[in-house]
C-alpha positions in Angstrom: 141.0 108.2 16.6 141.3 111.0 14.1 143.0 110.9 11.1 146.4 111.4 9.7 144.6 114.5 7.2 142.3 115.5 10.4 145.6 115.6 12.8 147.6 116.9 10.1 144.8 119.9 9.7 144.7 120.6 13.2 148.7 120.8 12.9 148.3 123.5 10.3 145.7 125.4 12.6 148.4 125.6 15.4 150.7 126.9 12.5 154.2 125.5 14.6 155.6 126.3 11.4 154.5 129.5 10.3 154.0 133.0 10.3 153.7 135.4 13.6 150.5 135.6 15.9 150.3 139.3 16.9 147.7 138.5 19.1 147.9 140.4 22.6 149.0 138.6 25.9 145.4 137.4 27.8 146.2 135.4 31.1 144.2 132.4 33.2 146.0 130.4 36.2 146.3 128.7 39.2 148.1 126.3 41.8 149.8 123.0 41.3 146.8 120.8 42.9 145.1 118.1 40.5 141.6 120.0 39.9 138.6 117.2 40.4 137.5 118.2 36.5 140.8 116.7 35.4 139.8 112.9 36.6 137.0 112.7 34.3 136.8 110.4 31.1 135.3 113.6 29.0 138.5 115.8 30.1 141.0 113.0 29.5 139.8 112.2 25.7 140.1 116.3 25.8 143.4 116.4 27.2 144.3 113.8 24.6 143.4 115.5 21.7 144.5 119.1 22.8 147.3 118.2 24.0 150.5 119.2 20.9 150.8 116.3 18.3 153.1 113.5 19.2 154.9 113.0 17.2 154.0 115.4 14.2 153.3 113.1 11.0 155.7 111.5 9.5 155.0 112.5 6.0 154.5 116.0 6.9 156.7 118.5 4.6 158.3 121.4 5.0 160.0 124.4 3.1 163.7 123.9 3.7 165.4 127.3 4.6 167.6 129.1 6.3 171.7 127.7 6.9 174.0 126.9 9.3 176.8 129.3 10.4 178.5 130.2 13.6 177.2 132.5 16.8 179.7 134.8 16.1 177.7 136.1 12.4 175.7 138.4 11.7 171.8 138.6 12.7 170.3 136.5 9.7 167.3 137.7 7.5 163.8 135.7 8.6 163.9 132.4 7.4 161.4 130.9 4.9 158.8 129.7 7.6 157.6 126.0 6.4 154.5 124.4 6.2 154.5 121.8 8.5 157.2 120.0 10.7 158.6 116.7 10.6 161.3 114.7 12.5 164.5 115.7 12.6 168.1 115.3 13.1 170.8 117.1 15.1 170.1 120.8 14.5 172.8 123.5 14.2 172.2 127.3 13.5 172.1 130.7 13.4 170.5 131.1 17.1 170.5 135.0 17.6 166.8 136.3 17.6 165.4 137.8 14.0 163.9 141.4 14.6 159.9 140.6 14.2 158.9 141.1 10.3 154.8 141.5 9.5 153.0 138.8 7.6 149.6 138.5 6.0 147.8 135.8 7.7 148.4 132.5 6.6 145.9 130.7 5.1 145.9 127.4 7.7 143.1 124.9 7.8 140.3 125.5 9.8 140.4 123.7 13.0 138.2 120.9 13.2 137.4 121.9 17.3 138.6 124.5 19.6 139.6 123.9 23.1 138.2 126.3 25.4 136.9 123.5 27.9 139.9 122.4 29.7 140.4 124.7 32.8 143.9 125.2 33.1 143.9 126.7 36.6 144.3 129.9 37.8 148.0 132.1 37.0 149.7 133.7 39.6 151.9 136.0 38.0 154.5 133.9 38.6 157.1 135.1 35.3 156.5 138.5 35.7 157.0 138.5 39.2 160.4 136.5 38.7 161.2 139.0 35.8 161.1 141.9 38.2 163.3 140.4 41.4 165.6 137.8 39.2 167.6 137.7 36.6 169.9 140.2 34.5 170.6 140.3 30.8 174.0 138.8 29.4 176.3 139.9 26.9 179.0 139.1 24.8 179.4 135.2 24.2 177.1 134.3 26.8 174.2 135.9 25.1 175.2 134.8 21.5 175.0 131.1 22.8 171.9 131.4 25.0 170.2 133.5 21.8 168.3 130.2 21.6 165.1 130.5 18.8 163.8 127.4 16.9 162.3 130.1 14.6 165.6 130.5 12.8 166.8 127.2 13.3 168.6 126.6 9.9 166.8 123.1 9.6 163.4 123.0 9.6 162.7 126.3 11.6 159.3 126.5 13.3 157.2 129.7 13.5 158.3 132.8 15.8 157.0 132.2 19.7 156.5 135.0 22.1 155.3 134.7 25.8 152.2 136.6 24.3 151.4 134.1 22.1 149.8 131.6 25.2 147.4 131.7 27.6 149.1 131.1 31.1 147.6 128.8 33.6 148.4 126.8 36.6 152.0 126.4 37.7 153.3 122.9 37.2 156.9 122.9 39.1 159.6 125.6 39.9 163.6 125.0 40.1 166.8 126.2 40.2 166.8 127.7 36.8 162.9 129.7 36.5 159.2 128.3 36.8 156.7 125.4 34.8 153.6 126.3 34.1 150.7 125.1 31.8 149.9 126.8 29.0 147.2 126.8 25.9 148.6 128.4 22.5 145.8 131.0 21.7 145.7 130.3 17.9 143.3 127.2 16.6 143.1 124.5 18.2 144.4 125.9 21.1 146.7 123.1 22.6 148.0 122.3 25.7 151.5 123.1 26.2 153.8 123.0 29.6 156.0 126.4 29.2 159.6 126.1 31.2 161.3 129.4 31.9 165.1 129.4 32.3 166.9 132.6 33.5 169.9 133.0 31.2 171.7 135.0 33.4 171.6 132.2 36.0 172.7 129.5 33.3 175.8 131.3 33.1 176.1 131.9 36.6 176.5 127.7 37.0 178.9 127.8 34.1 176.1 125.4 31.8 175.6 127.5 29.0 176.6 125.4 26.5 175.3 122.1 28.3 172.0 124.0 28.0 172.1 124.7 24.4 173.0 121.1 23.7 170.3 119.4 25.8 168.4 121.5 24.0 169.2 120.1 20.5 168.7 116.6 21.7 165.6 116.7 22.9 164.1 119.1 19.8 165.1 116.2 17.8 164.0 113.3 19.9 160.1 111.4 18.7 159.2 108.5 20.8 156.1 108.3 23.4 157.4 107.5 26.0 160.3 110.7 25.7 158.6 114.4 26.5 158.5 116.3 23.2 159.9 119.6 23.0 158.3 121.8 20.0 160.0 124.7 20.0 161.5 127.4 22.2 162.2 131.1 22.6 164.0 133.7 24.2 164.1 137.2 25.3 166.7 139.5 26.9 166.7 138.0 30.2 164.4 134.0 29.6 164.4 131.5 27.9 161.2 129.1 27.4 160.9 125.9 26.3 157.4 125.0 24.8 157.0 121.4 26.0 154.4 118.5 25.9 151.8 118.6 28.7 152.8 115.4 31.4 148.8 115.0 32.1 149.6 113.1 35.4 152.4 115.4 36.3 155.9 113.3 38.0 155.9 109.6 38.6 158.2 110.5 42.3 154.9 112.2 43.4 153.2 108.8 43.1 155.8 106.7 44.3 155.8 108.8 47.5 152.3 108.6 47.6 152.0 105.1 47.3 155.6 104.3 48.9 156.0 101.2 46.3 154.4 100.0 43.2 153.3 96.8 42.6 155.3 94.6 40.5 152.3 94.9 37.6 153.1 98.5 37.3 156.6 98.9 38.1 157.1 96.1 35.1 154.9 98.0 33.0 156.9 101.2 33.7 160.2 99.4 33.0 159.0 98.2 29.7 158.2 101.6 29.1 161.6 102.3 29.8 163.6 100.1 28.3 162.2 101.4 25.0 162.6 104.6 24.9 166.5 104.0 26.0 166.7 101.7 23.4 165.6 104.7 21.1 168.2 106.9 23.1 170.9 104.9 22.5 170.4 104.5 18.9 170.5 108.4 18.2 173.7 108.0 20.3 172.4 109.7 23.5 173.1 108.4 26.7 170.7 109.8 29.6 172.8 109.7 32.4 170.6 110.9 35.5 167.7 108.2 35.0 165.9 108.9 38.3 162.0 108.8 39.5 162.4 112.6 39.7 163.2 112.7 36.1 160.0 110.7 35.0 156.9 112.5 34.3 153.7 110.1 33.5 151.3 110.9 30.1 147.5 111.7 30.4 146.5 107.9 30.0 149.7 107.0 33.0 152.1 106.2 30.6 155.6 106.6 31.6 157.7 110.0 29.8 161.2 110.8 30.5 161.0 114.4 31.0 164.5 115.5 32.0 167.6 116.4 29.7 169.8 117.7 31.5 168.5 121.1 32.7 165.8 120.1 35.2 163.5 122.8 36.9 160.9 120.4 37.2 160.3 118.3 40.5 160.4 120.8 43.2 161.3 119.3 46.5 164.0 116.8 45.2 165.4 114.6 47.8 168.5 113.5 46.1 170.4 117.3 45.9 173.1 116.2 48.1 175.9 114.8 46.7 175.1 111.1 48.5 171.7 111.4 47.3 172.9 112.1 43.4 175.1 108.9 44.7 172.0 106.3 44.3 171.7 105.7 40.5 175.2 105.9 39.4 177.3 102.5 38.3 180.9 101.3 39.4 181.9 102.8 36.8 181.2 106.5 37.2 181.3 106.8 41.1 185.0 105.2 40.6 185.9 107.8 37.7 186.4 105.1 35.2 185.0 105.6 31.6 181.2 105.1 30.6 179.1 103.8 28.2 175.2 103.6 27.2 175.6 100.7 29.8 175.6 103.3 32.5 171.5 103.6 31.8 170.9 99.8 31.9 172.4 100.2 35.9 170.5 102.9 36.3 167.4 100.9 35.2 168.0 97.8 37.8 168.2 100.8 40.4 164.8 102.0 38.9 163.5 98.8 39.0 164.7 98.0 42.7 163.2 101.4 43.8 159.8 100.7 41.9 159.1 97.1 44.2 161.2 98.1 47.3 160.4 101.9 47.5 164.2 102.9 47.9 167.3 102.6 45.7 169.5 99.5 46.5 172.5 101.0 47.7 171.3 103.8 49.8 173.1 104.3 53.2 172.0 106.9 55.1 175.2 106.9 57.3 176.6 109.4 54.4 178.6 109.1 51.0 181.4 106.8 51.5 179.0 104.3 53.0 176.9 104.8 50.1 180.0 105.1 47.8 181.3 101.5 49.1 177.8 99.6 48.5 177.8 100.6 44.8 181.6 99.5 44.1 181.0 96.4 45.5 178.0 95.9 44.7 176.1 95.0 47.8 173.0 93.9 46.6 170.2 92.6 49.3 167.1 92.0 47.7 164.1 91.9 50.2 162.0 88.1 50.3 159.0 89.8 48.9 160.3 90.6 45.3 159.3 87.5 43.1 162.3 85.4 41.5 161.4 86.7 38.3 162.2 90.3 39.0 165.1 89.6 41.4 166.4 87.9 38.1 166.3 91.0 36.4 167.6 93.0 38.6 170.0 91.5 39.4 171.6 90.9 35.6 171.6 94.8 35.0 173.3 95.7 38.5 176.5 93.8 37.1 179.8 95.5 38.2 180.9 94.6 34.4 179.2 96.8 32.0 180.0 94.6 29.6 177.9 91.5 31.6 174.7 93.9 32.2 171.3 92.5 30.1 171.1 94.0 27.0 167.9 96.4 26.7 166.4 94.1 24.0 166.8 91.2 25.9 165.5 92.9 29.2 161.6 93.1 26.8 162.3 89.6 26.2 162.4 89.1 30.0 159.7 87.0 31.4 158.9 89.6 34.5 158.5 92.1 31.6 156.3 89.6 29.0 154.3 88.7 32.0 152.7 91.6 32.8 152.9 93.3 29.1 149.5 95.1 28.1 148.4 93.9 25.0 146.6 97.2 24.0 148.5 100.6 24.2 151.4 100.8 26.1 150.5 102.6 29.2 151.3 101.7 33.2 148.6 102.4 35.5 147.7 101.7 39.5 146.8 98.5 40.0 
C-alpha cells in the first residue's frame, strides 16, 4: 500500500487544486460491455491505484481563498488556487464561471507512475453529438444558479476543469438529464474518473434547478468508502459535468438481475456496508431518501458505493419509473403524506435487505398502486421459508410501521445476521 507522502505526491501530480491545464482535447472510447482485460488481478491493483484518491488525506492543507456571496454579484476575480484538498463542510459561493487567467506551470511532484495501461474503451462521440441535437443555453436566474464551478468555490476551491482536460472513453450509463462516461485526467498520474453530463437547459425544464445545486453541495462534501466521491465539477453554456469516482464493477441492480438474488453472505455483507455509510449520512444531517439497488454502484474490489444524490442519470433501463414502481422503498410514513425522519432510510434498508435474499421488494403488487399503496400502510409483510431466522429478525425490526420502533443503524452492525458473516479484512461484499 503506498504511502500517505507517496499518495499525497501523486495528489499534487493531478494538481485538483491548482492552476489550468491548457492541454488540447485528445479522445479514446467505447461501449458499456465489461472488457475481458478488466477481470485481471494486474488491471484491478491498476484500477486501484489510478483510480482519484479516496478520500484525499486528511492532513492535506490548502490556501484558504476566495468568499461567500450571493448569485446575484458580480463575476469574482480567480481565487487563490490551493495546494492540496482536504475534507470539507457545507460549501456556499460565488458559482458564476471565472474568465480563464494564464499561469506558469506549477511546480507539482513528479508522479511516482503514469497510467497509460488501462484501456478505457473506445468513445463514441457521445457529448458532442448530444451538444449539437439537445440542449439550449439559459439565462437570467436559471443560469446564475446552474453557473456551477468548484474552481471558485469560496471554500477550498479546486483547480479550473474543462472537458479538454480528459481523455474520453467508454460510456458508462445515459439518463434523463445527459450521458456517463469514463474518463482519465491527462495530467500525471492520469486517473480514472467517471464524467456525468447534465443539460442545464433540461434541469430547468423539470423545475430542479436548485435541487441540483444542493445535491451537489452534499455530495462534494461527503468522505466515506462506501459513498461515491465527487471531486469537482464544471460547466459550460449549455453542460454541466460532474467529475466523479470510477464504480469499477459498475451498478449492483445489473448483478442482482443477473443473479436474480444474493445469497445471504453477500446481501449481509452489502447491508453492513450500508448501514455505515447511512450512519455517516445521518450524522452530517442528510437523509438519502431514494435508497434503491438502482442507486448502488459496487467499487473495483465489489464493495458496495451509494452513487445517487438526487440527480440520477446513471442506471439506464430503470424498472421502477412508474409511480407504483417509485412505490416499493417508501415507509408508512411518506406514502401516507405524514412527516419524515432519517428513519425513513432504516425502512428503506429492511426493503433492501428483503430484495437482496428474495430478489423483489416486499410490498410489490403488480395489480397497480393502490394495491401496492395498501401493503406498505399496513404493513403486509410475508417473508418466504427460505430466509434464515436471523435475517427475518432483521428485517423484520426495521419494516416497523412506528419509525420510532425501527432498529437503530448501530444496533442493526451489532446484529448477529450482520456479525455473522462480517469480513474480517477490508470491508468489501463479493459473489459467493
Amino acid at each position: 500500500m503506498a504511502s500517505i507522502g507517496a499518495v499525497t505526491r501523486q495528489i499534487a501530480a493531478l494538481e485538483i487544486s491548482s492552476k489550468p491545464n491548457t492541454t488540447g482535447s485528445t479522445r479514446s472510447g467505447a461501449t458499456h460491455q465489461k472488457k475481458p482485460s478488466q477481470n485481471t488481478g494486474n488491471v484491478s491493483k491498476l484500477l486501484s491505484k489510478f483510480a482519484a484518491p479516496h478520500p484525499f488525506p486528511a492532513n492535506a492543507t490548502h490556501t484558504k481563498s476566495g468568499s461567500s456571496s450571493s448569485l446575484a454579484s458580480k463575476q469574482p476575480s480567480r481565487p487563490a488556487s490551493p495546494t492540496k484538498t482536504t475534507n470539507t463542510t457545507t460549501t456556499t459561493a460565488t458559482l458564476t464561471k471565472p474568465k480563464p487567467t494564464a499561469a506558469p506551470a506549477p511546480a507539482a511532484a513528479k508522479a511516482t507512475a503514469t497510467n497509460t495501461t488501462i484501456d478505457i474503451g473506445k468513445y463514441d462521440g457521445g457529448f458532442e453529438i448530444d451538444d449539437e441535437t439537445r440542449g439550449e443555453k439559459v439565462y437570467g436566474e436559471a443560469a446564475a444558479e446552474l453557473a456551477l464551478d468548484s474552481s471558485v468555490c469560496g471554500i477550498r476551491p479546486t483547480r479550473e476543469w474543462h472537458l479538454t482536460d480528459f481523455d474520453i472513453g467508454r460510456p458508462l450509463g445515459k439518463g434523463k438529464f445527459g450521458r456517463v462516461y469514463m474518463v482519465r485526467t491527462k495530467v500525471e498520474p492520469r486517473y480514472i474518473l467517471a464524467l456525468k453530463c447534465l443539460y442545464k437547459s433540461e434541469i430547468v425544464q423539470s423545475r430542479v434547478e436548485k435541487q441540483i445545486r444542493r445535491e451537489i453541495e452534499i455530495q462534494q462534501n461527503l468522505r466515506h468508502p462506501h459513498i461515491l466521491r465527487l471531486y469537482g465539477y464544471f460547466h459550460d453554456e449549455k453542460r454541466i459535468f460532474l467529475m466523479l469516482e470510477f464504480a469499477g464493477r459498475g451498478e449492483l441492480y445489473k448483478q442482482l438481475t443477473k443473479y436474480g438474488s444474493f445469497s445471504e453472505k453477500r446481501s449481509s455483507r452489502y447491508i453492513d456496508q450500508m448501514a455505515d455509510a447511512l450512519t455517516y449520512l445521518h450524522s452530517k444531517h442528510v437523509i438519502h431518501r431514494d435508497i434503491k439497488p438502482e442507486n448502488l454502484l459496487l467499487g473495483i474490489n465489489g464493495e458496495l458505493k451509494i452513487g445517487d444524490f438526487g440527480w440520477s442519470v446513471h442506471a439506464p433501463g430503470n424498472r421502477r419509473t412508474t409511480l407504483c414502481g417509485t412505490l416499493d422503498y417508501l415507509p408508512p410514513e411518506m406514502v401516507e403524506g405524514r412527516e419524515h425522519s432519517e428513519k425513513v432510510d432504516y425502512w428503506a434498508l429492511g426493503v433492501l435487505t428483503y430484495e437482496f435474499i428474495c430478489g423483489a421488494p416486499p410490498f410489490e403488487d403488480l395489480t397497480g398502486y393502490n394495491a401496492t399503496y395498501k401493503r406498505i400502510a399496513r404493513v403486509d409483510l410475508k417473508i418466504p421459508p427460505k430466509v434464515s431466522p436471523e435475517a427475518r429478525d432483521l428485517i423484520t425490526r426495521l419494516l416497523q410501521y412506528d419509525p420510532e420502533k425501527r432498529i437503530p443503524l448501530n444496533e442493526v452492525r451489532r446484529h448477529p445476521w450482520i456479525v455473522k458473516y462480517r469480513s474480517k479484512g477490508p470491508s468489501t461484499a463479493t459473489p459467493s
